[in-house]
LOVOPA-988925 format. One line per 5 residues: number of its first residue (from 0); their letters; for each residue x, y, z of N, C-alpha, C. Coordinates in Angstrom, 2 decimals, decimal comma. Example, Ala and Ser with C-alpha at 12.3 -4.5 7.8 and 13.67 -1.06 7.14 Angstrom:
<rs>
0> as> 13,19:-5,69:7,80:12,30:-4,50:7,80:13,20:-3,30:7,80 | 12,85:-2,25:7,08:13,67:-1,06:7,14:12,90:0,03:7,87
</rs>
This chain:
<rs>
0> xxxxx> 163,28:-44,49:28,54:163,18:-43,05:28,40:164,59:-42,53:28,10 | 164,67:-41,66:27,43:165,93:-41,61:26,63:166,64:-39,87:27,44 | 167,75:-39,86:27,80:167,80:-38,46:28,48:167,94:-37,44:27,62 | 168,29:-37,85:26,36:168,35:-36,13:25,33:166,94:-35,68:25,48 | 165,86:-36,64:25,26:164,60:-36,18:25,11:163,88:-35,45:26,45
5> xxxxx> 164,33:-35,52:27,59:164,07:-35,57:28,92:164,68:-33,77:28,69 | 166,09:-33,82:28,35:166,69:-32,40:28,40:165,67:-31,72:27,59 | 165,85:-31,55:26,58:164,79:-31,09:25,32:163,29:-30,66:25,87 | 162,25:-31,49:26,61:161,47:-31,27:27,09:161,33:-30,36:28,13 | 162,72:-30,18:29,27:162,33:-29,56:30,21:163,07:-28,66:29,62
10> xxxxx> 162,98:-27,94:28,36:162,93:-26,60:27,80:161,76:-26,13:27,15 | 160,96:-26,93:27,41:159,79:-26,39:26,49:159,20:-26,28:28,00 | 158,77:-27,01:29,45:158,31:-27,21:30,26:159,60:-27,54:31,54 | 159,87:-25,93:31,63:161,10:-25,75:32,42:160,53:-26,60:34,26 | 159,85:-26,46:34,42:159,05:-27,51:36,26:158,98:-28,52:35,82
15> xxxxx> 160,08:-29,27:36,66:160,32:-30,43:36,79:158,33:-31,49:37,21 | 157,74:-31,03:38,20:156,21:-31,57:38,30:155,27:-31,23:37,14 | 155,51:-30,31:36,52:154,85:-30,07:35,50:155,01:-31,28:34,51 | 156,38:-31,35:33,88:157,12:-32,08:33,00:156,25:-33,33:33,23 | 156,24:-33,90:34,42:156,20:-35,36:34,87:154,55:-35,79:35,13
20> xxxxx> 154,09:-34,32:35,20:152,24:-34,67:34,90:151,92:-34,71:33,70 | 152,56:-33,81:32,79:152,34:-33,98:31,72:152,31:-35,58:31,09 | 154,03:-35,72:31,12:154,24:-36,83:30,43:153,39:-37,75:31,03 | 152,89:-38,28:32,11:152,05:-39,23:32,89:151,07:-38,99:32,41 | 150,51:-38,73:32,44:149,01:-38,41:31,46:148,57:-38,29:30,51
25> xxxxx> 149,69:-38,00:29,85:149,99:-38,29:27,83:150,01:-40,09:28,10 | 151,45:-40,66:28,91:151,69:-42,07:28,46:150,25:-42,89:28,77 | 149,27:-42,35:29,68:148,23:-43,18:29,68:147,37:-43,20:29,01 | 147,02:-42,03:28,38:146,33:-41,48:27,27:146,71:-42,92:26,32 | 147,83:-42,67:25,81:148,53:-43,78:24,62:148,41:-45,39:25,29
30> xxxxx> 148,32:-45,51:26,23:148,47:-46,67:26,72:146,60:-47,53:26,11 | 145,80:-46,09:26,49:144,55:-46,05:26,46:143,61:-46,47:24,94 | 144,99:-46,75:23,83:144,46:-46,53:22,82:144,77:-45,11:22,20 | 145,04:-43,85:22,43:145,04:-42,72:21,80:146,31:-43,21:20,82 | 146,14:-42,15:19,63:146,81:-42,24:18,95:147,87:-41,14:18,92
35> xxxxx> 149,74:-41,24:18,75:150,58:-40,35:19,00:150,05:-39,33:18,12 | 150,32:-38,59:18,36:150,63:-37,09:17,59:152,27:-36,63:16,51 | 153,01:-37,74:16,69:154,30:-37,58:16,26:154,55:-38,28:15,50 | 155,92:-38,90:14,46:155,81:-39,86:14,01:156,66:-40,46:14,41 | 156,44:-42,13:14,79:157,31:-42,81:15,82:157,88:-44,06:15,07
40> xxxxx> 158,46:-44,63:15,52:159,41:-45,54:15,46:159,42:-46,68:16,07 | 159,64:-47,91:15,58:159,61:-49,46:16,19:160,20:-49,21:17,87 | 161,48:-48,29:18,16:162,08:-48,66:19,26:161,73:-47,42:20,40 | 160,81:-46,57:19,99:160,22:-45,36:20,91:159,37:-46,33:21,92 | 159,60:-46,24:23,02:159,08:-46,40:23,82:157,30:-45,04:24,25
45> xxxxx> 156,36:-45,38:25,07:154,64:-44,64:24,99:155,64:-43,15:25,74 | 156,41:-43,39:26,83:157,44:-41,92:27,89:157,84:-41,23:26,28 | 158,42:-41,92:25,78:159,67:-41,25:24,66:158,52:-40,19:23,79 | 157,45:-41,02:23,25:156,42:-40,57:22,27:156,22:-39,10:23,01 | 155,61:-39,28:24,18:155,10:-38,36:25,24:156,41:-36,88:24,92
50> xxxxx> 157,43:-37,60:25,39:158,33:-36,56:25,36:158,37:-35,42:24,19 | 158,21:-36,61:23,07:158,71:-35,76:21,47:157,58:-35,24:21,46 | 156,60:-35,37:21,91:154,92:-34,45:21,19:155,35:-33,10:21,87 | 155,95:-33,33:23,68:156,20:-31,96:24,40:157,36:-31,28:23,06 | 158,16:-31,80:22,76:159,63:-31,07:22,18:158,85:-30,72:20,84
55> xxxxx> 157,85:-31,13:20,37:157,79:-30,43:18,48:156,41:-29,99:19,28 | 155,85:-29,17:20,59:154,67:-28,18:21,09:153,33:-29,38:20,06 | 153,39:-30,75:20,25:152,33:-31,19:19,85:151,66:-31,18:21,45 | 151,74:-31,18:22,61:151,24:-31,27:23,62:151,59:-29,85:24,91 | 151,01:-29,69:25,89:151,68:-28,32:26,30:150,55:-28,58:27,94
60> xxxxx> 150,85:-27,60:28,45:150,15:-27,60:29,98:149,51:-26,14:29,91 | 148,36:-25,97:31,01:147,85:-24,46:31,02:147,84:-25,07:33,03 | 148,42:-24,05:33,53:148,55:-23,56:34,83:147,16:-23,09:35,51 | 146,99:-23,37:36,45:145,67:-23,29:36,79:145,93:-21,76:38,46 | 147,25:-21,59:38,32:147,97:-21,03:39,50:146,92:-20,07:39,48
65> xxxxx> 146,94:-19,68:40,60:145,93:-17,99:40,81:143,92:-18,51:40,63 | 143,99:-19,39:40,25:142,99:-20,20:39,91:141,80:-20,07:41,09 | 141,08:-19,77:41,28:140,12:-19,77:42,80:139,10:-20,86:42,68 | 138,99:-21,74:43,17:137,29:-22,52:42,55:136,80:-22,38:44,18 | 135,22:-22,49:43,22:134,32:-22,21:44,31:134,46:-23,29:45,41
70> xxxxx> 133,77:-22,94:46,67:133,56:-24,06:47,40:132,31:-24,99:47,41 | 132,26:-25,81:47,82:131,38:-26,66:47,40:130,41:-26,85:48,25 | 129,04:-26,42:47,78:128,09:-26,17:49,09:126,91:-27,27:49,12 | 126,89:-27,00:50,74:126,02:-28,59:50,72:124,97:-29,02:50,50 | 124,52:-29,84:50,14:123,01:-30,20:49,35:121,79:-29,96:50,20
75> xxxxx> 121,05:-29,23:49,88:119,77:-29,06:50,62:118,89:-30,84:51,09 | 118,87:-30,77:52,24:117,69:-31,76:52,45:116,77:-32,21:50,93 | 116,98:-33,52:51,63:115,42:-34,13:50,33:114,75:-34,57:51,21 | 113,15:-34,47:51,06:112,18:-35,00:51,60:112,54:-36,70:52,36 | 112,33:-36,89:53,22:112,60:-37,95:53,33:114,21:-38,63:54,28
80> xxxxx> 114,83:-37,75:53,77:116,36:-37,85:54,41:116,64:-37,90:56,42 | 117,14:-38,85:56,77:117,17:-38,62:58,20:118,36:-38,91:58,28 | 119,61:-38,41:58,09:120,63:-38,37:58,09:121,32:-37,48:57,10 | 122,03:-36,66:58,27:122,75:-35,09:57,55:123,94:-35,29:56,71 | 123,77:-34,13:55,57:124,82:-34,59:54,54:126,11:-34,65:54,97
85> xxxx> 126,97:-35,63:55,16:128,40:-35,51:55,64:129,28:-34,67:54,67 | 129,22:-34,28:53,16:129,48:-33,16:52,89:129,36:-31,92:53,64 | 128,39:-31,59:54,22:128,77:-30,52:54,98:129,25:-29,89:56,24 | 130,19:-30,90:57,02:130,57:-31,05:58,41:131,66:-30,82:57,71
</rs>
């Protein structure tokens, strides 16, 4: 992982946890078979690729902050069941 690219990135994706979910989840993506989004080079390492897609906005994050999700409610009985859903304790 190269540090110009590291600087560069955490200007496009100033949070340091942000930065590092991102890139983690891009490099597995690529690891996965996906194909880069950039154009790369014999000595780019899958982190480096990750990085340059953040620095030319081929990749980006959406914040989920303020975000509410429902809670998760527990399954009604099924006929038959003699033992209570441990979801809902």
């Amino acid at each position: 992982m190269q540090p110009h690219l590291i600087e560069q990135a955490s200007k496009v994706i100033p949070s340091t946890q942000f930065l590092v979910n991102v890139i983690s989840r891009r490099v597995r993506q690529l690891m996965n078979g996906h194909r880069p989004l950039v154009e790369t080079t014999l000595r780019m390492g899958l982190s480096d690729i990750a990085l340059t897609e953040v620095i030319e906005g081929k990749i980006n994050f959406e914040s989920t902050v303020g975000f509410i999700a429902e809670p998760i409610a527990p399954r009604p009985p099924r006929p038959g069941d003699t033992t209570p859903d441990k979801r809902a304790a």
